[in-house]
C-alpha positions in Angstrom: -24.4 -7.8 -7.2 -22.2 -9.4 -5.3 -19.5 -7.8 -3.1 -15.8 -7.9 -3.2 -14.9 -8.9 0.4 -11.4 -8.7 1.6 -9.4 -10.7 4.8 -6.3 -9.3 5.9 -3.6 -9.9 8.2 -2.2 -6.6 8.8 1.6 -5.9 9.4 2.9 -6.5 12.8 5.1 -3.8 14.0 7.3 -3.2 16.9 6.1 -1.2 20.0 7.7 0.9 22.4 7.9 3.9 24.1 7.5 7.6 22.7 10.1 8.8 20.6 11.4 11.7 18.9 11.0 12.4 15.0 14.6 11.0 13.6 17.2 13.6 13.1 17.4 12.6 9.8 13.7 13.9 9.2 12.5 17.1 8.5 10.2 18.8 10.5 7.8 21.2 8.9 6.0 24.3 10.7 2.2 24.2 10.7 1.8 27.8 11.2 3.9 28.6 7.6 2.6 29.2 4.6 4.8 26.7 2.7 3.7 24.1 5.0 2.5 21.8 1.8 6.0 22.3 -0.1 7.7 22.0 3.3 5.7 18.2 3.7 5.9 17.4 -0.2 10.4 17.6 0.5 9.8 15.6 3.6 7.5 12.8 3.5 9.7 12.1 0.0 12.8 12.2 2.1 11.6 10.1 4.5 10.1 7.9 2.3 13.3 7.1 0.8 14.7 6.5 3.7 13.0 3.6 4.5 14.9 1.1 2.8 15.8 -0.2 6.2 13.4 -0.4 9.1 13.6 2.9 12.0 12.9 1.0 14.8 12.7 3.8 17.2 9.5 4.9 15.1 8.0 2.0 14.6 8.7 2.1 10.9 9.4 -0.9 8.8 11.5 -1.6 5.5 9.8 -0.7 2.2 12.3 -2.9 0.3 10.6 -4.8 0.4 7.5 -4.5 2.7 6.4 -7.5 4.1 2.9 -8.9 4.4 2.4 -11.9 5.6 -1.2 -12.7 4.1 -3.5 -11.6 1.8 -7.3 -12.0 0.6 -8.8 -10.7 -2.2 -12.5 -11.7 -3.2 -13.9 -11.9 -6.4 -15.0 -9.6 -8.7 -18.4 -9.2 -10.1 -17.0 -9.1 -13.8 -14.3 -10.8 -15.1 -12.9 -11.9 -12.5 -14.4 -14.6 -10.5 -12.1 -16.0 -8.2 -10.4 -15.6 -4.8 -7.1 -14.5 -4.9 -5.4 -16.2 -1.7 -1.7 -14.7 -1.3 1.1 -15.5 1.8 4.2 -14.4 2.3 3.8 -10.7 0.3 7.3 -8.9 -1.0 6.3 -5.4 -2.1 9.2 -3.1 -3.4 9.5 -0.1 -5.2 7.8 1.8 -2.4 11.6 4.1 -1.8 11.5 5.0 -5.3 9.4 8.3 -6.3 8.9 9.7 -9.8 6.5 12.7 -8.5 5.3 13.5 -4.9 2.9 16.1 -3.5 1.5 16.4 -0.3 -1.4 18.4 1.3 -2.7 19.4 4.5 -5.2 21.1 5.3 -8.4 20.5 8.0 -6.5 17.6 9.8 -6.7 15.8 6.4 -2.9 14.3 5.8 -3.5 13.9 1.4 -0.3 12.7 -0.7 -0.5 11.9 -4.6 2.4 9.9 -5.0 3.6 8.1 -8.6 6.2 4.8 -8.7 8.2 4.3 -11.5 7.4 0.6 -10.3 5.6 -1.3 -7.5 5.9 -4.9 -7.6 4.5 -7.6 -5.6 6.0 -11.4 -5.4 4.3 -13.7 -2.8 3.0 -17.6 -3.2 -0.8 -17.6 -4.3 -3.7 -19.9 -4.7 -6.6 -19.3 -7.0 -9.3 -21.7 -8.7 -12.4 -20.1 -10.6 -12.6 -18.1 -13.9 -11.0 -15.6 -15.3 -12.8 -13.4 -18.7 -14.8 -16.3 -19.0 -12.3 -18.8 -18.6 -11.6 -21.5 -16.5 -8.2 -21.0 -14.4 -6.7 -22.7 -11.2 -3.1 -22.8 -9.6 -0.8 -22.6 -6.4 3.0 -21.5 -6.6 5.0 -18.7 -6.7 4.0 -15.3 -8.6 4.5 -11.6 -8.8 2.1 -8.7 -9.8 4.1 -5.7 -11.7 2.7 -2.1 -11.4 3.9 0.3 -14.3 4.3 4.0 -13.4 1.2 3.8 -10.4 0.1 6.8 -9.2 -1.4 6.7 -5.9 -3.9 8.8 -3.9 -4.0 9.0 -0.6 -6.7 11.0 2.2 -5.5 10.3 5.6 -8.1 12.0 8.0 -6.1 13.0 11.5 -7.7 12.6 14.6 -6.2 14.6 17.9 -6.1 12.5 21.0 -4.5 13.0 24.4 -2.2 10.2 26.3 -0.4 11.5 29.8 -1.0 14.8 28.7 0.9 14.8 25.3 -1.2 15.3 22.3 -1.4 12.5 19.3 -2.7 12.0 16.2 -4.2 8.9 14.8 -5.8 7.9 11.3 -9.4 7.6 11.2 -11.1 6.0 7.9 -8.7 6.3 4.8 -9.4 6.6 1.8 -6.9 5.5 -1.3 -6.6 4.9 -5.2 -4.4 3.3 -6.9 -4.1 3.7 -10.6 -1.4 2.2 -12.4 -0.5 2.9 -16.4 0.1 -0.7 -16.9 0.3 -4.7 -15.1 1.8 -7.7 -15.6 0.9 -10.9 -14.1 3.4 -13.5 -13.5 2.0 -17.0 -11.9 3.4 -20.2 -12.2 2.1 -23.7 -12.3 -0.7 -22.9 -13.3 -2.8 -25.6 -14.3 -0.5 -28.1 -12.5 2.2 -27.1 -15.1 0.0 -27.2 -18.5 3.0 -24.5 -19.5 1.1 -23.7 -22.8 -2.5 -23.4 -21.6 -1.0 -21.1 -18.2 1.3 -19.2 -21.3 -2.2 -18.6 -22.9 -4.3 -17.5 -20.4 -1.7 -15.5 -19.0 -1.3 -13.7 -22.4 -4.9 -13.1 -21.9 -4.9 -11.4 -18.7 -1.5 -9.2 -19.3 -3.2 -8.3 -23.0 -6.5 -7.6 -20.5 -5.3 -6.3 -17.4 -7.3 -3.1 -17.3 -10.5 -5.2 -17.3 -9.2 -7.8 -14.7 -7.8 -4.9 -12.6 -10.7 -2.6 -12.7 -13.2 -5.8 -11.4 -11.1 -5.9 -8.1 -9.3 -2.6 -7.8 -11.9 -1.1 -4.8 -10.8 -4.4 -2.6 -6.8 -3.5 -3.5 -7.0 0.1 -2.7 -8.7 -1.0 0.6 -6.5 -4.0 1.6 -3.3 -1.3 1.1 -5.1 1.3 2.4 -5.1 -0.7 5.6 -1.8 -1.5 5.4 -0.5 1.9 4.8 -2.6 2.8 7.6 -1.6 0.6 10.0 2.4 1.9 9.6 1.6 5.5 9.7 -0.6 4.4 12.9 2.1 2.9 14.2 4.6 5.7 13.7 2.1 8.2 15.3 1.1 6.9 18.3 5.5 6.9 19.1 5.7 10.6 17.7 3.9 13.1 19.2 1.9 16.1 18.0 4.7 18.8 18.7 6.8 16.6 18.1 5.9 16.0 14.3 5.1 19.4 13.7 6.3 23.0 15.0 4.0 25.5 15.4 1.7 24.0 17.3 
């Protein structure tokens, strides 16, 4: 069986010195019992905050996030293609429906659900979709209906110049969404009525095209969601995230 692989080039962030946790966060005591309702309120605060970039934390804009490329391989199912994208636009990452956050063992875990998560970049693909030939470069989008996303960030302590860090080790995410639409153009060099058809196809099957490659999408933004938090952490430190500690 053949393996989904996965290339990507993840987000490049500013660096700089240590800073505090904005003033516009809140700060959550480790040692309190309500420390998981305490994280819920805040990491949904300062999620929503992010519709700009906080510099001073190394935290980018969600709206949209930015990627600049991105490799999916192909399924073992229906989907047997690459799916080449560049220049990435993901939004809807400020907007929450429902948020709950855990922690408990050094394990950071926060269910999440978006009314709306949608992608728009410029792709390339050539292969077969559901048995069917397809191939096309241009622009397109990817639309994620109500997703609800899981994600297990495993903290690792670490000391620099006697201050005490935390970093992500290997995370683990999924992604399920209630419903996606596919949106590529020129397809087929502009055949509009063979690209409207097998475009009908996919939307009318996108749980099975989904489901072939949905382990290499919930790694590729795993890594990508790591990679930010990363970046935020190794500015913030330990006592500085939390009190309590």
């Amino acid at each position: 069986m053949k393996k989904c692989t996965l290339f990507l080039f993840l987000l490049v962030l500013a660096f700089g010195e240590n800073a505090k946790l904005p003033s516009t966060f809140k700060k959550c005591d480790q040692s309190k019992s309500d420390l998981n309702s305490c994280l819920t309120a805040a990491i949904k605060n300062a999620m929503e905050q992010l519709t700009e970039p906080i510099k001073e934390v190394g935290l980018p804009s969600m709206e949209p996030l930015e990627v600049p490329s991105l490799v999916i391989g192909a399924g073992t199912g229906p989907v047997q293609f690459q799916q080449n994208y560049k220049n990435l636009k993901i939004s809807g990452y400020t907007k929450i429906d429902q948020l709950e956050a855990t922690f408990k063992d050094n394990h950071l875990k926060i269910a999440v659900v978006f009314p709306e998560i949608k992608l728009v970049f410029e792709y390339e693909i050539n292969g077969r979709i559901l048995v069917l030939p397809i191939s096309g470069k241009g622009p397109g989008a990817i639309t994620m209906v109500k997703p609800k996303f899981v994600i297990d960030f495993p903290l690792e302590e670490y000391e620099k110049n006697g201050t005490k860090y935390y970093k992500v080790g290997k995370e683990t995410l999924s992604m399920q969404p209630q419903k996606m639409h596919f949106e590529l153009e020129n397809l087929f060099n502009g055949d509009k009525l063979l690209a409207s058809n097998v475009l009908q196809i996919m939307n009318d099957n996108w749980k099975e095209v989904y489901g072939d490659v949905q382990a290499s999408y919930e790694e590729a933004f795993g890594k990508i969601f790591t990679s930010i938090f990363n970046n935020f952490l190794s500015k913030v430190p330990k006592s500085d995230l939390f009190d309590g500690v």
